[in-house]
N, C-alpha and C positions, 0 to 999 in steps of 0.2 A: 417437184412434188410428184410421187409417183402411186400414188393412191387413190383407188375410187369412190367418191361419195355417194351414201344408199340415197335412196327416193328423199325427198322433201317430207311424206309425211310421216319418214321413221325419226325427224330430227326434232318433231316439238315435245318440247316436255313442259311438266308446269314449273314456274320461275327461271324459266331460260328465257335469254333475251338472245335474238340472234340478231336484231339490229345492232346492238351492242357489242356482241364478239366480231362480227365482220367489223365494226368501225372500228375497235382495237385492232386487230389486223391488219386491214389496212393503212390506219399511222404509222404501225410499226416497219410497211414497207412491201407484205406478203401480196404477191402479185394476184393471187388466185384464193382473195378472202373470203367472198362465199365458197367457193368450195372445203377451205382448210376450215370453215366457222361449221357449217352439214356437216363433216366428221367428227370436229369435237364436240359438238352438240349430239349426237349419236354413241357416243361412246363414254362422255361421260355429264350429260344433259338432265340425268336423274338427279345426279347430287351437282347442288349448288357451288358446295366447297371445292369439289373435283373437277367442275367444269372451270372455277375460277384459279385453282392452280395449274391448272394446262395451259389456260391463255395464256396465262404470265407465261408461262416458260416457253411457250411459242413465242412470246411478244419478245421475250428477250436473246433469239436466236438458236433455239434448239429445233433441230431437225422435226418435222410434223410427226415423222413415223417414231422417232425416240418418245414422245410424247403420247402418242395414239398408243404407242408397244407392240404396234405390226407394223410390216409392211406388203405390200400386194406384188408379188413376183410371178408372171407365167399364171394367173388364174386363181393364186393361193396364199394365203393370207400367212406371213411367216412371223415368231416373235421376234422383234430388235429390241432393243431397250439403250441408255446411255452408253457408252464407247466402245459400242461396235459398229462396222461401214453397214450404210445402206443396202442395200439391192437394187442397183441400177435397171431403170427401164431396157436402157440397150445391152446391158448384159444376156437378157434374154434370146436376144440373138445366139449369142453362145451357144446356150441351151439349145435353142433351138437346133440348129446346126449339128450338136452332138448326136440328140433325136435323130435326124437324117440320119448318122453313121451308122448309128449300135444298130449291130448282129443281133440274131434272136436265138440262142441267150444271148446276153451280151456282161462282159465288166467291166465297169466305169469307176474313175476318179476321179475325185474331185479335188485340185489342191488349193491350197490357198482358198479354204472352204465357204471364210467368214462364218454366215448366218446358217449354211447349208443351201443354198438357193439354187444353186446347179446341179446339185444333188438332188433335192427335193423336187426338182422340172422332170429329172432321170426317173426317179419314180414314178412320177403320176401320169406320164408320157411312157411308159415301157410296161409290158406286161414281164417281161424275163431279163430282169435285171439285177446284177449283183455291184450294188456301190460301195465305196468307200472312199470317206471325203477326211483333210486333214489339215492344221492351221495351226501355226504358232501362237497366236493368242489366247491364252486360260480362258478368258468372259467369253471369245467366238468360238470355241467349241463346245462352251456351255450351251448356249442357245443352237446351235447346230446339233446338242445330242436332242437339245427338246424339239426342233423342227423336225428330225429326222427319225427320232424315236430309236425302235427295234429293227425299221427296217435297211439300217445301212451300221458301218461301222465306224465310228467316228474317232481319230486318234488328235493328241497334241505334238507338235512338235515340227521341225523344220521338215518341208518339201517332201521329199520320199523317206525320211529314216524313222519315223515313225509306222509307215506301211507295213500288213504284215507281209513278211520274205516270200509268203508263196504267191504271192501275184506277181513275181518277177517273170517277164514274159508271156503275160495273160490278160495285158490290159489292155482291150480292145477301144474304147475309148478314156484318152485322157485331157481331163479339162484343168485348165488353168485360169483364175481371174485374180491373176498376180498385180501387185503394185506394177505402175507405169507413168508415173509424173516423176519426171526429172526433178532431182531435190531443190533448183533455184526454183523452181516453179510452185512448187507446194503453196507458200506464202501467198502465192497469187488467186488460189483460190476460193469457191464461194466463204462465207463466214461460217456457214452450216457443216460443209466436210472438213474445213482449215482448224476449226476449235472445239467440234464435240465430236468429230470423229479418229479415231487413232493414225498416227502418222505413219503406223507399219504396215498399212493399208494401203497408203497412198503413196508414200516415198519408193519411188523408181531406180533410185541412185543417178549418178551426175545424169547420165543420159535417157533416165527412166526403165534400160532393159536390164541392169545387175540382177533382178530377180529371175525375170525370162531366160536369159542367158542359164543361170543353173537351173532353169527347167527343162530349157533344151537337152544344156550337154546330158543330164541324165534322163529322160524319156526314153533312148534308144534299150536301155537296161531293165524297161518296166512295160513297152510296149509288147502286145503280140504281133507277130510277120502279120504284116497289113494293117496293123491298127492305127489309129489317129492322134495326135498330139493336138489339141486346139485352143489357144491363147488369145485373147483380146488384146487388142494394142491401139495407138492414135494411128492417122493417114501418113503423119508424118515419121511414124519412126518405121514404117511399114518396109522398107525397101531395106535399111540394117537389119532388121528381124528375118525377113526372106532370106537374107545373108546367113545369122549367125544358124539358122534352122538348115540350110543346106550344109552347111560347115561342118554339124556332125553326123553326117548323115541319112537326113530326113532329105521326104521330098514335098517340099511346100504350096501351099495354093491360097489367092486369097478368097476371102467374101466378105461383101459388105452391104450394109443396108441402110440408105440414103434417108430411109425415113425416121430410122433410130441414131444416124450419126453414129455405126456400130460399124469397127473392122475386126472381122475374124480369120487369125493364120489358120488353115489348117494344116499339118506335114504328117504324113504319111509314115511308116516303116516301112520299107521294100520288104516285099516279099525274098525270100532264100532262092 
């Protein structure tokens, strides 16, 4: 659950029982029932009827934020809605980290944009910044044009071919929060990302980096002299990924943050 609950006294309303939604919750398994019971009492606690088709569909396994229709990324409340991925807590890392890079101006991209979340952190974190975030899914670039608005540009379509041709060599930072669970692994994971969120999210291919991999090989054709390439991945595919990132050559470094269980590549373009 990556969402914050407001105060205790924005959550009563009249004929809301919240002893009641936490015990539902709780049977159903939700580790963190008072707090998922304060959000959906706050968001939809005026109506009876809305507050009792949310628990159901909480109770029955749909992500909190699919239900709520936000989620909380970097400080900012984004919309999600059914089958699109979440916005991970430690992806903000990413973010963050990008932050650090960008030049003032600075252009950034976002690939594999989903909901727009790392675009949307570019934004509200940057005063001189030109984005442009892009994602193969029709339903995530829908909500990535509502998150992002007018102020970035948002495209459909695989990896770089949808970008427009003049930011070849002008892209001072470029983020990636590509698929990276190896495909035997998918099945293994929670019921909340394995069934209500899209598999082209999370499928990595055999080894999880098929995505990465053509991100790399094409960053060196999109990045500006100096710019940044920066990819999220596990600890463990960290040492192949340093591999396949020097291989064309980038020059690689890691970061990571022990309190988010977040690894960040980042690889460089050499300067000329």
């Amino acid at each position: 659950m990556s969402v914050t609950p407001r105060s205790p006294a924005s959550v009563s309303s009249p004929g809301a029982s919240p002893a009641s939604v936490v015990a539902r919750l709780r049977a159903a398994g939700c580790v963190f029932a008072e707090d998922e019971a304060a959000l959906l009492l706050a968001e939809f606690g005026a109506d009876p009827g809305a507050l009792a088709a949310s628990v159901t569909r909480r109770v029955a396994g749909e992500p909190l934020e699919h239900v709520l229709g936000w989620a909380e990324f970097a400080g900012q409340r984004l919309r999600v809605g059914p089958g699109v991925f979440v916005p991970r807590r430690r992806t903000e890392f990413l973010a963050e980290c990008a932050v650090r890079l960008a030049p003032s101006p600075a252009v950034a991209v976002d690939l594999c944009c989903g909901v727009g979340a790392v675009g949307a952190a570019l934004l509200a974190a940057l005063d001189r910044v030109e984005v442009h975030a892009s994602d193969l899914a029709p339903r995530a670039v829908a909500y990535a044009r509502r998150n992002l608005r007018a102020a970035a540009g948002v495209y459909e379509g695989d990896l770089y071919a949808p970008l427009p041709a003049r930011l070849r060599g002008r892209v001072d930072v470029l983020v990636a929060n590509a698929p990276y669970v190896p495909s035997d692994a998918v099945a293994l994971l929670p019921t909340e990302a394995r069934v209500h969120e899209p598999t082209l999210a999370l499928d990595g291919g055999a080894d999880g980096l098929g995505v990465l991999r053509r991100v790399a090989a094409g960053a060196g054709e999109w990045l500006a002299p100096g710019g940044s390439l920066l990819v999220e991945s596990s600890e463990r595919q960290r040492a192949a990924l340093l591999a396949e990132l020097t291989a064309v050559g980038l020059a690689p470094r890691v970061a990571h943050c022990p309190e988010r269980e977040a690894t960040v590549l980042i690889a460089e373009r050499r300067l000329a």
